[in-house]
N, CA, C and O atoms as a DFTB+ gen file, in Angstrom:
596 C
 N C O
     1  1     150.743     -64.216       5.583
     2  2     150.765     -64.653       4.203
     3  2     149.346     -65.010       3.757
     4  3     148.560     -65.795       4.287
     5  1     149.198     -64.266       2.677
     6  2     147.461     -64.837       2.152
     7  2     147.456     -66.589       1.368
     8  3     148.283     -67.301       0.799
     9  1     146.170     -66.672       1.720
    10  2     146.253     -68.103       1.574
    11  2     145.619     -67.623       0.060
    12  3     146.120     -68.494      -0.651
    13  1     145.076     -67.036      -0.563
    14  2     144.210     -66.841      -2.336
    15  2     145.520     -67.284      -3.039
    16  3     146.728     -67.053      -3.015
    17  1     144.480     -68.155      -3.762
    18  2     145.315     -68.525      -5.391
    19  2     146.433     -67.478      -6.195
    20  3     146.142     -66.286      -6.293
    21  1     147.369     -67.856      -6.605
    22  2     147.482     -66.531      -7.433
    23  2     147.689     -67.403      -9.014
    24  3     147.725     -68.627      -9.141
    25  1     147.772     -66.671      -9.800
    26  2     147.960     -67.353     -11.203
    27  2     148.997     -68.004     -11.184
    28  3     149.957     -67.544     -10.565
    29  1     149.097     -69.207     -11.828
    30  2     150.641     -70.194     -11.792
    31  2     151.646     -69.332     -12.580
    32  3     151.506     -68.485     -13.462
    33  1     152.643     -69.822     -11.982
    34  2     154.185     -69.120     -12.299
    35  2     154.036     -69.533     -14.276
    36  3     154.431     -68.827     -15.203
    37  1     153.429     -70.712     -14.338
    38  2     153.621     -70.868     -16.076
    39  2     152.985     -69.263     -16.436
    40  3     153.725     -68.303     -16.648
    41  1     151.701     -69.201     -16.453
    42  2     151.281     -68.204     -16.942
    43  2     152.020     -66.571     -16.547
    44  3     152.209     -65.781     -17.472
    45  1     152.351     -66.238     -15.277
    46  2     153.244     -65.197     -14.951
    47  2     154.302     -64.803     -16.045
    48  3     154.483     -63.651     -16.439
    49  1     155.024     -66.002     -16.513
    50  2     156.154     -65.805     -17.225
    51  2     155.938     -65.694     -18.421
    52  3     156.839     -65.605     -19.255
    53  1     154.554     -65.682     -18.719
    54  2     154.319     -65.770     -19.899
    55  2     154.409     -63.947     -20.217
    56  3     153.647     -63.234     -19.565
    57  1     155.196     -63.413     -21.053
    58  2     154.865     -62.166     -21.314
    59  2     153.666     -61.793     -22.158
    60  3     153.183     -60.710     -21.826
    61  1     153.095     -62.366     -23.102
    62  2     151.640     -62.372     -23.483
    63  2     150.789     -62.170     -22.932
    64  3     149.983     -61.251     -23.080
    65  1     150.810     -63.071     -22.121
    66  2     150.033     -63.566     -20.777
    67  2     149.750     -62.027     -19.944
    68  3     148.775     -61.279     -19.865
    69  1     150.920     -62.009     -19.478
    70  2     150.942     -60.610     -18.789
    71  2     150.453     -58.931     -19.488
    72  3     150.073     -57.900     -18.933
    73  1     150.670     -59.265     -20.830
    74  2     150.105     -57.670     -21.811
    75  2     148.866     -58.145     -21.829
    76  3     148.225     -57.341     -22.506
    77  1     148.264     -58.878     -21.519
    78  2     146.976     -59.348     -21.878
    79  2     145.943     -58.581     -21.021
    80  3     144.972     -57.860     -21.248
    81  1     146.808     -59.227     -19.555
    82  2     146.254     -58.282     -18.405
    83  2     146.368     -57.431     -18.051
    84  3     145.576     -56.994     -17.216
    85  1     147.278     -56.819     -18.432
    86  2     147.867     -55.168     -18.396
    87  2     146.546     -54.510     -19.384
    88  3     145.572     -53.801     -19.129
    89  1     147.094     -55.164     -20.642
    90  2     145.403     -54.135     -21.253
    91  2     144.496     -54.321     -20.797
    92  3     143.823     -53.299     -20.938
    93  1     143.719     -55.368     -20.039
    94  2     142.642     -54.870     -19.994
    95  2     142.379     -54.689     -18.818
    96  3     141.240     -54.833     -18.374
    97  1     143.423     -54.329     -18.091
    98  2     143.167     -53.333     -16.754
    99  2     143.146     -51.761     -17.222
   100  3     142.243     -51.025     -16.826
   101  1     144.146     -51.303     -18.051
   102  2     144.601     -50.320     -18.400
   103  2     143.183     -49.896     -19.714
   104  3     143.110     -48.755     -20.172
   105  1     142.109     -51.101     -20.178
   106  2     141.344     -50.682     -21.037
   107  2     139.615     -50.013     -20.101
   108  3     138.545     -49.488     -20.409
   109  1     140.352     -50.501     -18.867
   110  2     139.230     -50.469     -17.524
   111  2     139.314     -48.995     -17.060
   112  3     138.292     -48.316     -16.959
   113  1     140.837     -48.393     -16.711
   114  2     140.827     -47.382     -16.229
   115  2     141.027     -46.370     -17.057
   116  3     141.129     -45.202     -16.685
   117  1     141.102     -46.796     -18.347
   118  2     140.994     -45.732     -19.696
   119  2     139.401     -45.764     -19.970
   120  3     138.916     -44.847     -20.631
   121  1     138.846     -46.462     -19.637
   122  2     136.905     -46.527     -19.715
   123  2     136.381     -45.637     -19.018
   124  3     135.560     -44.825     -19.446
   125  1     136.801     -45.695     -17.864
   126  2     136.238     -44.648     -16.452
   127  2     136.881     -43.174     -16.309
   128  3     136.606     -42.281     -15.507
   129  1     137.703     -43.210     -17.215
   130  2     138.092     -41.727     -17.222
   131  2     138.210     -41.151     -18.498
   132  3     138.512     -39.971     -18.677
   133  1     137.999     -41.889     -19.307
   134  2     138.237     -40.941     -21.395
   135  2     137.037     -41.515     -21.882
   136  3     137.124     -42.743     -21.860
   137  1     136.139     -41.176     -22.238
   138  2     134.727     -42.036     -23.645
   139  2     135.798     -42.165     -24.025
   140  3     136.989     -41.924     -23.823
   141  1     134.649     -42.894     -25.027
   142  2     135.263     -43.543     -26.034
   143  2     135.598     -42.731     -27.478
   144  3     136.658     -42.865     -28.091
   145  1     134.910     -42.195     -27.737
   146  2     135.382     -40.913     -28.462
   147  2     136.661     -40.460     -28.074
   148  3     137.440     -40.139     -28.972
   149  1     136.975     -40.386     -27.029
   150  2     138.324     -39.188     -26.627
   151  2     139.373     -40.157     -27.010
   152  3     140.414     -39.774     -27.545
   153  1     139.057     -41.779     -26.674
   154  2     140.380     -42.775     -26.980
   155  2     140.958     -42.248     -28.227
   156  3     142.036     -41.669     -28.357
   157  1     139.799     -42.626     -29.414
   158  2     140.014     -42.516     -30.743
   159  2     140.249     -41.504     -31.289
   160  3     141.031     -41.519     -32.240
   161  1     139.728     -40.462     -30.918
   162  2     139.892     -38.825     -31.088
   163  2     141.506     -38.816     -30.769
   164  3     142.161     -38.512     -31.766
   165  1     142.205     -39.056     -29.714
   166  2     143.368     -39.012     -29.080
   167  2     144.447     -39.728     -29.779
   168  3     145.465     -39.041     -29.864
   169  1     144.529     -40.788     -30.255
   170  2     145.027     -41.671     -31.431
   171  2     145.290     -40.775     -32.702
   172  3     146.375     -40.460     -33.191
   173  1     144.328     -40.529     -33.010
   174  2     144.251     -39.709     -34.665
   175  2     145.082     -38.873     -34.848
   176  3     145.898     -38.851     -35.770
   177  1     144.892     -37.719     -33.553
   178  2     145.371     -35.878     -33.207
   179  2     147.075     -36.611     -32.951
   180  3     148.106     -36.276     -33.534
   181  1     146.897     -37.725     -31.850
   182  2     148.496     -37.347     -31.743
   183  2     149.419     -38.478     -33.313
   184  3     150.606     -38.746     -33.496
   185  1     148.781     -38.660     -33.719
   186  2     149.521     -39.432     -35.095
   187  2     149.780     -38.120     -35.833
   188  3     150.884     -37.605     -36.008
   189  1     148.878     -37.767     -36.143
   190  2     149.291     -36.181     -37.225
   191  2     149.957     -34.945     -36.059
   192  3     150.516     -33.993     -36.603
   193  1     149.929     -34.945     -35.198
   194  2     150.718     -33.810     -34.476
   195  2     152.613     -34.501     -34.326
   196  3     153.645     -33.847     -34.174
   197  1     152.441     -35.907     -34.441
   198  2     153.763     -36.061     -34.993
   199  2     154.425     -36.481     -36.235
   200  3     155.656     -36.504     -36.246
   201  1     153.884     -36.755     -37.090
   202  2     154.003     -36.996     -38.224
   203  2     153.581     -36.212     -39.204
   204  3     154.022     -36.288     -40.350
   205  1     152.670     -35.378     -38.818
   206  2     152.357     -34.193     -39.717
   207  2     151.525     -34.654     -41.239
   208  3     152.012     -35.651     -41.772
   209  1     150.855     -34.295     -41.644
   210  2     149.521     -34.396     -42.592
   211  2     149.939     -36.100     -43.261
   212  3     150.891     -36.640     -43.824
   213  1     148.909     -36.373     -42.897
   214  2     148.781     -37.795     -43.662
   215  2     147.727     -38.400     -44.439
   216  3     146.681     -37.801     -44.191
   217  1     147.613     -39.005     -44.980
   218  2     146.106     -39.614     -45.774
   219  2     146.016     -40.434     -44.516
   220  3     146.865     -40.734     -43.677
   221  1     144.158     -40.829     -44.687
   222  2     143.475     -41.520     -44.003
   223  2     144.324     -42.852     -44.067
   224  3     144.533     -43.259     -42.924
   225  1     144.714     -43.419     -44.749
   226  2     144.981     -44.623     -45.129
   227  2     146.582     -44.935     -44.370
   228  3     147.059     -45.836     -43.682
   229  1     147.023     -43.733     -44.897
   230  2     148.264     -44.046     -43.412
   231  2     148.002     -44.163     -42.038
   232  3     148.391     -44.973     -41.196
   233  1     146.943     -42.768     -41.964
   234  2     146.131     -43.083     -40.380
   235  2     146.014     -44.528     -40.116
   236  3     146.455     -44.952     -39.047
   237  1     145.491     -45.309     -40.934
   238  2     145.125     -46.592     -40.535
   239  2     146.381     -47.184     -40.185
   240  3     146.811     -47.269     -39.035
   241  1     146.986     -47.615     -41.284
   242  2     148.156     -48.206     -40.926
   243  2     149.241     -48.431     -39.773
   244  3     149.824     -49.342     -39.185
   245  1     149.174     -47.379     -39.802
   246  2     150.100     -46.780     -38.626
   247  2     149.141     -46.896     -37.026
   248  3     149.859     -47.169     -36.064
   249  1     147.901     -46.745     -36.767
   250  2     147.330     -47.287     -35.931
   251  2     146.706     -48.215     -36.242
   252  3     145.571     -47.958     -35.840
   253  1     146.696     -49.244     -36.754
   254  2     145.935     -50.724     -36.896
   255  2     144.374     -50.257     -36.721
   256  3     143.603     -50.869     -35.981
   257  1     143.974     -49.049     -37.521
   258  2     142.726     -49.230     -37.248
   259  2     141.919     -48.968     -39.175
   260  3     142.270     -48.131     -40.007
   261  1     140.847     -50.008     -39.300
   262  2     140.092     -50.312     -39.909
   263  2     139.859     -48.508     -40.681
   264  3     139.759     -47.448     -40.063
   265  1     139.831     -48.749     -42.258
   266  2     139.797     -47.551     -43.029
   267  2     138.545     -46.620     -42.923
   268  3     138.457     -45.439     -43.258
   269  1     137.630     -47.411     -42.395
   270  2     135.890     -47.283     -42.315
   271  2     136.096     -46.664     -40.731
   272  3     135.594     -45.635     -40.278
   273  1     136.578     -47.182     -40.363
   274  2     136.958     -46.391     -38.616
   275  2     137.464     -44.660     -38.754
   276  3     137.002     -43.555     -38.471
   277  1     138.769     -45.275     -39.407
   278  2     139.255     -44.038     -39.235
   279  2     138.681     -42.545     -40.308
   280  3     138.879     -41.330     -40.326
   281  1     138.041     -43.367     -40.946
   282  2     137.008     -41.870     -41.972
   283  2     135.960     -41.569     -40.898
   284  3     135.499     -40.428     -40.862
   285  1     135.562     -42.440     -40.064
   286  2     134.309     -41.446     -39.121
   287  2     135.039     -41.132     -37.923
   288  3     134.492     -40.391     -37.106
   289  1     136.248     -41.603     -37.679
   290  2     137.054     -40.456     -36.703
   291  2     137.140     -39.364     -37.251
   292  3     136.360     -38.575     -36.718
   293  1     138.111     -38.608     -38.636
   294  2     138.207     -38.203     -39.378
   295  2     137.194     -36.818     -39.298
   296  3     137.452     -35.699     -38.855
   297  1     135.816     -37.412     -39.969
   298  2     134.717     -36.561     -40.112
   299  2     134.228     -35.896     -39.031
   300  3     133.844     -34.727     -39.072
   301  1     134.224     -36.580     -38.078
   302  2     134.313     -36.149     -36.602
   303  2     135.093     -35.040     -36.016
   304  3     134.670     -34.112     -35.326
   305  1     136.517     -35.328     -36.469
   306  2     137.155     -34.440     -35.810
   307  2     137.109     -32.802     -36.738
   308  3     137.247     -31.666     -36.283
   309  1     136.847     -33.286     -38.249
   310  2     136.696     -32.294     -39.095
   311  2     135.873     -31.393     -38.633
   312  3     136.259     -30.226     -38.569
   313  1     134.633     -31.734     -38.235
   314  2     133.268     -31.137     -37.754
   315  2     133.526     -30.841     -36.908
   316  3     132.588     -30.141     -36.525
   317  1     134.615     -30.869     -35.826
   318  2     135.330     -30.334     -34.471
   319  2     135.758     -29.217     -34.887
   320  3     135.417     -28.217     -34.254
   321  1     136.609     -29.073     -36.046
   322  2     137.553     -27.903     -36.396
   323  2     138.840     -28.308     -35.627
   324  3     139.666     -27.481     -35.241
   325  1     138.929     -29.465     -35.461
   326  2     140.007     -29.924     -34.941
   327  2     140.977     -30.885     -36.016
   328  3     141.929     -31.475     -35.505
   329  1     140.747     -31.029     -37.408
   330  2     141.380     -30.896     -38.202
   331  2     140.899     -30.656     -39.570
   332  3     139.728     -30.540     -39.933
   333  1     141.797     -30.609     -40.162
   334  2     141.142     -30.301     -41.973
   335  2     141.737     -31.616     -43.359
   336  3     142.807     -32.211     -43.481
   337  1     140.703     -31.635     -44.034
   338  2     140.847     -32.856     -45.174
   339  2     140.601     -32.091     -46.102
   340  3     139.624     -31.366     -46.287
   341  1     142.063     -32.358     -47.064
   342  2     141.715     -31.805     -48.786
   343  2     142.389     -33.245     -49.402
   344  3     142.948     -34.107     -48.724
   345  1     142.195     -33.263     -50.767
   346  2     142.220     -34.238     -51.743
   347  2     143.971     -33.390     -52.059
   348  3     144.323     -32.212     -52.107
   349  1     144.693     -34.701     -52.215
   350  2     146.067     -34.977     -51.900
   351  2     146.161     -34.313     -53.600
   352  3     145.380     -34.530     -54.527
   353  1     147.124     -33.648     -53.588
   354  2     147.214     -32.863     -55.013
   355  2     147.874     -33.717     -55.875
   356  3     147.680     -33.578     -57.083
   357  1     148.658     -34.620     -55.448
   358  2     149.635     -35.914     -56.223
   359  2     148.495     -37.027     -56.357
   360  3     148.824     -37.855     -57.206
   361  1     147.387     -37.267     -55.837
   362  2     146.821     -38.109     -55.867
   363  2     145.309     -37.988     -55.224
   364  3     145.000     -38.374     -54.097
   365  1     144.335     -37.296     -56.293
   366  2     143.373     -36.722     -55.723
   367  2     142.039     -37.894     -55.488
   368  3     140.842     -37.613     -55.544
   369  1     142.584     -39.135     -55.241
   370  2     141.604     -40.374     -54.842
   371  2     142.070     -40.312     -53.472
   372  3     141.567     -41.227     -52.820
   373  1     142.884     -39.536     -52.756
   374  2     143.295     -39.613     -51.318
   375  2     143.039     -38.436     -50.563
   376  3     143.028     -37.336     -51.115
   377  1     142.823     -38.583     -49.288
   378  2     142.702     -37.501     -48.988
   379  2     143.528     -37.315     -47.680
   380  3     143.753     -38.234     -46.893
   381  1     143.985     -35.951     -47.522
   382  2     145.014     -35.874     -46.727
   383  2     144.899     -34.926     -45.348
   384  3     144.468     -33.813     -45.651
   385  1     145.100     -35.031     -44.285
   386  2     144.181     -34.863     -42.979
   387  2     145.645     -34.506     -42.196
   388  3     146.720     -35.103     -42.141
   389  1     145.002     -32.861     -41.448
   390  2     145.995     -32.352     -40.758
   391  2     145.727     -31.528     -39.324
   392  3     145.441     -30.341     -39.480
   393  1     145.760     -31.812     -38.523
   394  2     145.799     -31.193     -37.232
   395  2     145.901     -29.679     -37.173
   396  3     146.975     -29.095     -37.316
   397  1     144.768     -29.077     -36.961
   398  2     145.041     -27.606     -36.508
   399  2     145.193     -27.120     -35.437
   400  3     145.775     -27.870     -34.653
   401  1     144.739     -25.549     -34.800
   402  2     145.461     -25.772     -33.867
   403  2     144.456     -26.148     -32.366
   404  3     144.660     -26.237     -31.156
   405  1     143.189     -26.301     -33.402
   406  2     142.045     -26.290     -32.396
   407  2     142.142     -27.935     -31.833
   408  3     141.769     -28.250     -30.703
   409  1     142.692     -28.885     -32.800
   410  2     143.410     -30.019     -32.473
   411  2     144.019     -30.261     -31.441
   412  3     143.703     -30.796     -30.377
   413  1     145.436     -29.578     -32.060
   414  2     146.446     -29.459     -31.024
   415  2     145.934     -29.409     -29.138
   416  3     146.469     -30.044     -28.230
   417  1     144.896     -28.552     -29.047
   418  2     144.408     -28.307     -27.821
   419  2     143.799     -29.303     -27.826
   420  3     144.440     -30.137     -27.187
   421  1     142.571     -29.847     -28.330
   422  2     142.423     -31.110     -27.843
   423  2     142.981     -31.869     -27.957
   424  3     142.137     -32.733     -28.197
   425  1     144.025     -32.405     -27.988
   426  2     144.997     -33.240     -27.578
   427  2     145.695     -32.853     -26.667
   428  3     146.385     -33.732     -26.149
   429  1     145.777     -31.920     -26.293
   430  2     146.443     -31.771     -25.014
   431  2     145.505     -31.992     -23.866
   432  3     145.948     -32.664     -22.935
   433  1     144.457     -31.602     -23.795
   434  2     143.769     -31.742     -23.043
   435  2     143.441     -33.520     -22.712
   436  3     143.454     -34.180     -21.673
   437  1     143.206     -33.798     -23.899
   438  2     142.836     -35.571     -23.125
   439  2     144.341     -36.032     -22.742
   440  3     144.450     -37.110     -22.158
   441  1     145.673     -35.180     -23.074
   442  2     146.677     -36.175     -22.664
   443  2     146.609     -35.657     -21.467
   444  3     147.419     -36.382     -20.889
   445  1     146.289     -35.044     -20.806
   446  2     146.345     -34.968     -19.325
   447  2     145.110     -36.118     -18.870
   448  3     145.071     -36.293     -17.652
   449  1     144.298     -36.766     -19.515
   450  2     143.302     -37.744     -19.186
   451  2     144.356     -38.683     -19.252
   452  3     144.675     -39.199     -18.181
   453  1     145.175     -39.132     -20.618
   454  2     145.915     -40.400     -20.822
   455  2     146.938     -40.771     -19.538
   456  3     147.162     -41.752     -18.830
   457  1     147.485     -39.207     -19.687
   458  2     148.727     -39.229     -18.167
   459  2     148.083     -39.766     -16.940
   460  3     148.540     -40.688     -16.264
   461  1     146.775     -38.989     -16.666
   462  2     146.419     -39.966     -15.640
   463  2     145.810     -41.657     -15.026
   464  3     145.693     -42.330     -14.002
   465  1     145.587     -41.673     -16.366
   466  2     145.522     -43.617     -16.785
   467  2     146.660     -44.207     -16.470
   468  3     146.814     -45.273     -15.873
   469  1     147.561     -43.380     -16.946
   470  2     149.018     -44.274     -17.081
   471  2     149.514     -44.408     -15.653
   472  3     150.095     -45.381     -15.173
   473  1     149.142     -43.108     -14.970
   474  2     149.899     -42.731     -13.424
   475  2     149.330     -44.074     -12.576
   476  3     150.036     -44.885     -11.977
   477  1     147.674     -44.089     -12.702
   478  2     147.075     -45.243     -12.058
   479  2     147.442     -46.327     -12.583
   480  3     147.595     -47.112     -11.646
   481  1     147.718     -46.929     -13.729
   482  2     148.041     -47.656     -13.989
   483  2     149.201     -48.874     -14.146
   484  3     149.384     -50.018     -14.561
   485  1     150.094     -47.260     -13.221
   486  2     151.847     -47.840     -13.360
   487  2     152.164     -47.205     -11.693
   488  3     153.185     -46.712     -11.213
   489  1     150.920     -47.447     -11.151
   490  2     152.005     -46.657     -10.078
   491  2     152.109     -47.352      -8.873
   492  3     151.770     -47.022      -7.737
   493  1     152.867     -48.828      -9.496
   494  2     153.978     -49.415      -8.634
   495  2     155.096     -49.670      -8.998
   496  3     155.852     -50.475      -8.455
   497  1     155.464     -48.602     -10.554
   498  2     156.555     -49.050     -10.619
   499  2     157.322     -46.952     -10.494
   500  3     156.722     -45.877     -10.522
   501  1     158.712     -47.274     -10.373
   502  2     159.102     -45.729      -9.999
   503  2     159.268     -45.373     -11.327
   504  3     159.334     -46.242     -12.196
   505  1     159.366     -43.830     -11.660
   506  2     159.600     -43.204     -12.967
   507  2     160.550     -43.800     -13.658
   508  3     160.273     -44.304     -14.746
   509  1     161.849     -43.846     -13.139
   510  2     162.870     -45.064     -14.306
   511  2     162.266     -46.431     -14.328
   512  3     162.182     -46.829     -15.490
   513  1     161.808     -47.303     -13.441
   514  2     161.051     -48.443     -13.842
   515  2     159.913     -48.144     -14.925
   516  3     159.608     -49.039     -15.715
   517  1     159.252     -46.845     -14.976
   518  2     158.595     -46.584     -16.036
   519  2     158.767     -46.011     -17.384
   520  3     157.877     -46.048     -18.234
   521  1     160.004     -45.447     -17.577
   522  2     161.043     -45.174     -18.678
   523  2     161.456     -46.819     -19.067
   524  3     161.150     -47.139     -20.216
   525  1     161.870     -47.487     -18.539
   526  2     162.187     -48.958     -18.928
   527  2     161.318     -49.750     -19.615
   528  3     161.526     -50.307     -20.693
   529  1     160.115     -49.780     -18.794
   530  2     159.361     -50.611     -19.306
   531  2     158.827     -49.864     -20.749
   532  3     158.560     -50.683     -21.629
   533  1     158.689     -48.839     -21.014
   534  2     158.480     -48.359     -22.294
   535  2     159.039     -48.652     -22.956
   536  3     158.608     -49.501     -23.736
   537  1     160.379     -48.153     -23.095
   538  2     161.374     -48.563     -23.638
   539  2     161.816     -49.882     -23.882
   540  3     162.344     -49.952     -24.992
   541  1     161.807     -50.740     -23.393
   542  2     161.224     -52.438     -23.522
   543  2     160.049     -52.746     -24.108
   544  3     160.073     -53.808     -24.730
   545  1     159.180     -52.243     -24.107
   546  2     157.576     -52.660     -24.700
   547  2     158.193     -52.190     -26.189
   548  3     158.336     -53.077     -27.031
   549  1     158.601     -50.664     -26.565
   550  2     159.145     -50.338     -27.719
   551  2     159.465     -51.434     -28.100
   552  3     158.598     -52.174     -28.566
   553  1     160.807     -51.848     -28.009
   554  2     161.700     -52.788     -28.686
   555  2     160.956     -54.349     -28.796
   556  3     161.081     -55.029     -29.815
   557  1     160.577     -54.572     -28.220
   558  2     159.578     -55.998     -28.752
   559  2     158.350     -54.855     -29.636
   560  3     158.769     -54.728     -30.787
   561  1     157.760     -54.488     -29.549
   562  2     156.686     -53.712     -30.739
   563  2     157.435     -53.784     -32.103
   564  3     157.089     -54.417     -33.101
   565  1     158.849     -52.777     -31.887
   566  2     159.368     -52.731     -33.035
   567  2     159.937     -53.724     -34.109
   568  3     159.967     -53.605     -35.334
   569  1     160.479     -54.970     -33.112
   570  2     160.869     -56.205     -33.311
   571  2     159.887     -56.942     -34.248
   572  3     160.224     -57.887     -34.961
   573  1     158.662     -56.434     -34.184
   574  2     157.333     -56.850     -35.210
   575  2     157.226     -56.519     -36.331
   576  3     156.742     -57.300     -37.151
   577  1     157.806     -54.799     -36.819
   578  2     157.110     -54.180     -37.849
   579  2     156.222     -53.691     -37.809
   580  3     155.815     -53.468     -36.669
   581  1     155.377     -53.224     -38.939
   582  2     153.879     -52.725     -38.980
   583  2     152.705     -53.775     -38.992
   584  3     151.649     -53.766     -39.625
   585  1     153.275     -54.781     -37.997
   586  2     151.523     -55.517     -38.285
   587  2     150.532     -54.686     -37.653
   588  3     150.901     -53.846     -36.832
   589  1     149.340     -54.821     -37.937
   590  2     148.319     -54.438     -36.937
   591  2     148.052     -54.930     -35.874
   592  3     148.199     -56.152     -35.841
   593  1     147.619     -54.334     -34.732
   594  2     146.987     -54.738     -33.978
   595  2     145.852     -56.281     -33.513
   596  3     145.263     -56.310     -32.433
């Protein structure tokens, strides 16, 4: 039996407590294997590859990220050819941003980076322990609404 400290049972039970440290283990082994570009790049591609063309401004929303963020993701990925922005025809103060297919591939490609974050990251628990816990993290997320991040 090791004699090292471990964190008190208060804090263990704390589920906060515990996402706290989960991210930023999981923000450790997403560092050493994706830039930082690919995080954000990866966010963007897979929001519009499931939701399909959105204004910047939903981009945000929907990922809690800052409007000024997500226009130089945006421009970025534009200049990739990894997606395209035209001025929303119902509302030409917006502009509306869609995944092509040069996208599509990059996003596939870093999700084989993400998959392997996740593999290291979860791999003490078995594939249904890892269907669960998603599926649990879901339902408290959803239990929130759309706050941000």
């Amino acid at each position: 039996m090791s004699n090292e400290p471990t964190p008190p049972q208060a804090l263990r039970t704390l589920v906060s407590w515990q996402a706290g440290r989960l991210a930023t283990i999981g923000a450790r082994l997403t560092g050493a294997r994706m830039p930082l570009e690919a995080r954000s790049d990866f966010a963007v591609l897979a929001v519009l590859d499931e939701n399909g063309a959105l204004s910047q401004a939903e981009i945000g929303r929907v990922l809690g990220l800052d409007r000024n963020n997500v226009n130089g993701i945006v421009v970025r990925l534009e200049g990739d050819e990894a997606v395209t922005r035209e001025p929303d025809l119902s509302d030409r103060r917006r502009n509306v941003v869609t995944i092509t297919p040069t996208g599509q591939r990059r996003l596939a490609e870093i999700q084989v980076l993400a998959d392997a974050v996740q593999d290291e990251l979860l791999t003490a628990l078995s594939t249904k322990e890892r269907n669960d816990l998603i599926h649990l993290l879901d339902r408290v997320l959803a239990g929130h609404g759309g706050q941000s991040a």
